[in-house]
N, C-alpha and C positions, 0 to 999 in steps of 0.2 A: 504494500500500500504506500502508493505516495505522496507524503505532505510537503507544501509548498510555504516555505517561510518568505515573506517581507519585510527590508530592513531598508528603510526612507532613510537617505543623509541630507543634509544642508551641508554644502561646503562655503564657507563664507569669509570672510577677511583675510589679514594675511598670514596669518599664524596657520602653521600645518598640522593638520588632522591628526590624530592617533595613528589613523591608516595610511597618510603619506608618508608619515615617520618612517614605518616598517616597511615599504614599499623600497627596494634596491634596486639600481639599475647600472647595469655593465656592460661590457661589451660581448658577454656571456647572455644577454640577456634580462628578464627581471624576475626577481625572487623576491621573498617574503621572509621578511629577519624578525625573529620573534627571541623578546629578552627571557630567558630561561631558569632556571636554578636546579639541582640535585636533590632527590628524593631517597631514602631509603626503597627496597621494593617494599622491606617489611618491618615494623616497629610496631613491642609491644612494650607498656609499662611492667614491669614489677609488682605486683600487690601482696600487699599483707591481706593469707588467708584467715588470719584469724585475730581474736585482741589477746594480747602477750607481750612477753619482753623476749628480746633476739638475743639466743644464746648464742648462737655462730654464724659470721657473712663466712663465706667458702670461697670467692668472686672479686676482683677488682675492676674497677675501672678498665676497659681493653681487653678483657678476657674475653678469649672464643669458647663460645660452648653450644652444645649441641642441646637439640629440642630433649629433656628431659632428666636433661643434669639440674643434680640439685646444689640451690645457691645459698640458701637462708634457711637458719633450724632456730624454731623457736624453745625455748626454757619448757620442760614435758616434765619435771619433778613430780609437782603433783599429780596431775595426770597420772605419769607412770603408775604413782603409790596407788591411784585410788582405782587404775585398773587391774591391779593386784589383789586390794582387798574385795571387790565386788568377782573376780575369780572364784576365792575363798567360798563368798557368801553363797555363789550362784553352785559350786562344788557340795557346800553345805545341803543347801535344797532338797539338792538332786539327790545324794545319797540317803537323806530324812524320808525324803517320798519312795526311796524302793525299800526302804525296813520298815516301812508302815504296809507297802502294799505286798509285804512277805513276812508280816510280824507273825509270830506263833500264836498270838491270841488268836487269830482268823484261825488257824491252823488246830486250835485246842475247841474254839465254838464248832467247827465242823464235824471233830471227834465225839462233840457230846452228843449232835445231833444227830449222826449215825449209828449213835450206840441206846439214844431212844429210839429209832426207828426200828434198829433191830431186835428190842426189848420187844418192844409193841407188837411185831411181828410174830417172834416171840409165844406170846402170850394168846395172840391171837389163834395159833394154831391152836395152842391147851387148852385154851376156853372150849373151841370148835370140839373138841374132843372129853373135854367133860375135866379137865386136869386142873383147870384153873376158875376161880370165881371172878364175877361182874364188877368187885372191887377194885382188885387187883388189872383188869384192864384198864375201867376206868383210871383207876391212877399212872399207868403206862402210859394211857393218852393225853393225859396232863402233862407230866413228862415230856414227852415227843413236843407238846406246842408250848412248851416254856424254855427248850432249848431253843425251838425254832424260830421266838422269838427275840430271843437274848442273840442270838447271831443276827436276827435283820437289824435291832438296835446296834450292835456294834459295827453292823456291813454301812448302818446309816451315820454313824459318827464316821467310821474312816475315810469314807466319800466324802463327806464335808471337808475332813480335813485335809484329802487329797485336791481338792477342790482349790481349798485355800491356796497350799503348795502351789499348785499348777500354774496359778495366778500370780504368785511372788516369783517365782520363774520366769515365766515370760517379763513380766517387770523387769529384773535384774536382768534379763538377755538382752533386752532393748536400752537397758541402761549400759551395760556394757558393749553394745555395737557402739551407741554414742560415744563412750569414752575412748575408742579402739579409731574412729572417723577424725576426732580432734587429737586423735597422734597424726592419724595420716596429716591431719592439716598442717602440723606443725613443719613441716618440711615444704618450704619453696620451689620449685622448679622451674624449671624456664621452659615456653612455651613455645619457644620457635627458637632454629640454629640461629646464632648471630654472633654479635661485641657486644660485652657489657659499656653500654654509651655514657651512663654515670650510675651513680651508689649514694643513697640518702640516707642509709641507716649505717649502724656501727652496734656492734656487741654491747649489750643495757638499757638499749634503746625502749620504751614500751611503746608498743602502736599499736593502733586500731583496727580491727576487719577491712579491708577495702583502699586504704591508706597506700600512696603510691611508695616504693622502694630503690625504683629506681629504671632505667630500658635499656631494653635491648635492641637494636638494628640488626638487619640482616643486608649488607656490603654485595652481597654472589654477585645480584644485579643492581642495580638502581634505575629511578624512574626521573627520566629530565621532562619537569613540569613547566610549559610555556603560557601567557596571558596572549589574549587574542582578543586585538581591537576588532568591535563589532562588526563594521564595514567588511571585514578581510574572511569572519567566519564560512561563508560559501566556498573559500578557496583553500580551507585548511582541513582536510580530509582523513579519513582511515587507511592508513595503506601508502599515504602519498609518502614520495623520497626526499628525505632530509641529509643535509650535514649540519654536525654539534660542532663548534668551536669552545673547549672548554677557557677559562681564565685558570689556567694553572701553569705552575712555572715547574717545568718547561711546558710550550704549549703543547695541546694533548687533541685532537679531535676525531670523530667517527662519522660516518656513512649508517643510515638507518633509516628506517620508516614510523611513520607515527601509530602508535598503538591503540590509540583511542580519543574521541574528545568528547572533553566534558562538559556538555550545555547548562552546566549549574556554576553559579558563579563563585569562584575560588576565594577564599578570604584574602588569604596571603597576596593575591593578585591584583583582587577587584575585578576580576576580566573571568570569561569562559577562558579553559583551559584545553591546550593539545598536550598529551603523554606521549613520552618517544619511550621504553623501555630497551636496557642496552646490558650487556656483559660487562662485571668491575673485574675479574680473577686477580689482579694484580691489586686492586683495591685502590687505585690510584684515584676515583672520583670519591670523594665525601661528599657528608649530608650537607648541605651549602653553598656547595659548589657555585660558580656563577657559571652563567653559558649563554651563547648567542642562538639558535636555531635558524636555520637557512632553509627555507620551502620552496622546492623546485614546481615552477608551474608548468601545464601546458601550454600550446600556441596560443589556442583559441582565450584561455584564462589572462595571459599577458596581454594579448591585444582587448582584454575589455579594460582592463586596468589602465592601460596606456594610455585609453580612450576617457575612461571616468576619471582616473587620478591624477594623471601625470599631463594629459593634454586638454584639460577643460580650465580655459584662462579665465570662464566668467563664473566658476564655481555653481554650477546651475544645482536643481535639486533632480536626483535621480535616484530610479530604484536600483534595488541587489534583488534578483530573485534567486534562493535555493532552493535547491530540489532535493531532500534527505531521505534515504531507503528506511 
């Protein structure tokens, strides 16, 4: 689907446009010089997982590490102790609830109960048979449901009270995943390969959950962010061929194509921005860097330019149409 942008200029007095600024012409030619600067590709802060004091930075300023090296340990003292003791408790528990649910009282109500039953039985045959009287059953059967009682009362106390158990268990297991989650916190890690770019904290420090510590950059590649006077945005594309001249001693420059642009306006810039994204291996570009960018146009693209910028004495008002995929 294609959308059609409109960008109306007034070109007027004698002062030069943003866009005639940028605008170069050579005997190569005309191109589009766009004022630049160095980006990490990747930069992450530092944070404090949790509230504590830092027992150990592991990390300076300039150190390389990889995604998953740990940097920062916070003070686990307590912690530790009190995943120890809730060990203990949750060991305790557990061992309480299998000698109740194998205590010999269950074990001695069962025997009395089958030793009325088999009384009852018993007796029941002798009666059938003339051997035994109607009292002596009777009290058999009293017997048999006064055992059978005395074991449901104590089968009903030990289920409460395994009950209870079962419930301080789970409590303490969830209380101990927690205290076991705030050790893992206590160790920092880094999130992504980079340099440690600076370090705010120091061993004694106490901070807070969330609290920055310090970042990381990641150097492999960097991203050369350029501002783009509105007039010139039609002409500055995905794909198209650039050269970077860096500002560095000695000078340093690359051949490349633009990566992406960004139709949200950049702070740093004030302007929509173009992204050249490039190879550091050597690391010689830093976050900062200054740069010029050169954008090679086509035919058709330099004779509008020539025509709207360069050769319009009476500064009329004209349109830019783009046409963006």
């Amino acid at each position: 689907m294609l959308g059609i942008a409109t960008l109306i200029f007034l070109l007027g007095g004698c002062a030069k446009t943003a866009e005639e600024k940028e605008i170069k012409k050579s005997k190569e030619g005309i191109t589009i010089r766009l004022e630049g600067e160095v980006y990490p590709s990747k930069k992450e802060d530092i944070l404090a997982t949790m509230d504590g004091r830092i027992k150990e930075v592991l990390v300076h300023p300039g150190d390389k590490v990889k995604k998953g090296d740990l940097l920062v340990r916070f003070e686990t003292t307590v912690t530790q102790y009190d995943i120890e003791k809730t060990q203990r408790e949750l060991k305790y528990l557990e061992e309480f609830a299998r000698f109740i649910r194998h205590s010999k009282q269950n074990l001695m109500d069962l025997a009395l109960v089958n030793m009325a039953r088999l009384n009852l039985e018993q007796l029941s045959r002798l009666k059938a048979r003339g051997y035994s009287d109607l009292q002596e059953l009777h009290n058999a059967k009293s017997a048999y449901a006064s055992s059978l009682k005395s074991k449901y009362a104590d089968d009903q106390i030990k289920r409460e009270k395994l009950h209870s158990l079962k419930e301080r268990i789970n409590a303490t297991t969830t209380e101990l995943k927690k205290l076991r989650h705030t050790l893992y916190l206590s160790q920092v890690r880094s999130d992504i390969s980079g340099f440690i770019a600076d370090l705010k904290t120091q061993p004694g420090d106490y901070v807070n959950r969330g609290s920055k510590l310090g970042t990381i950059v990641n150097l492999d590649k960097v991203i050369v962010k350029a501002g783009i006077a509105p007039g010139l945005l039609p002409f500055i594309k995905k794909g198209k061929k650039v050269k970077i001249d860096f500002l560095t001693t000695p000078p340093y420059h690359v051949e490349a194509k633009i990566s992406r642009v960004v139709m949200v306006v950049d702070p740093d810039f004030g302007r929509m921005t173009a992204e050249v994204e490039i190879p550091n291996k050597n690391y010689i570009l830093q976050e900062g860097t200054k740069a010029l960018v050169t954008v090679f146009l086509e035919k058709n693209e330099q004779k509008f330019i020539k025509e709207h910028f360069i050769e319009n004495p009476n500064k009329r008002v004209y349109e830019v149409k783009s046409k963006n995929e």
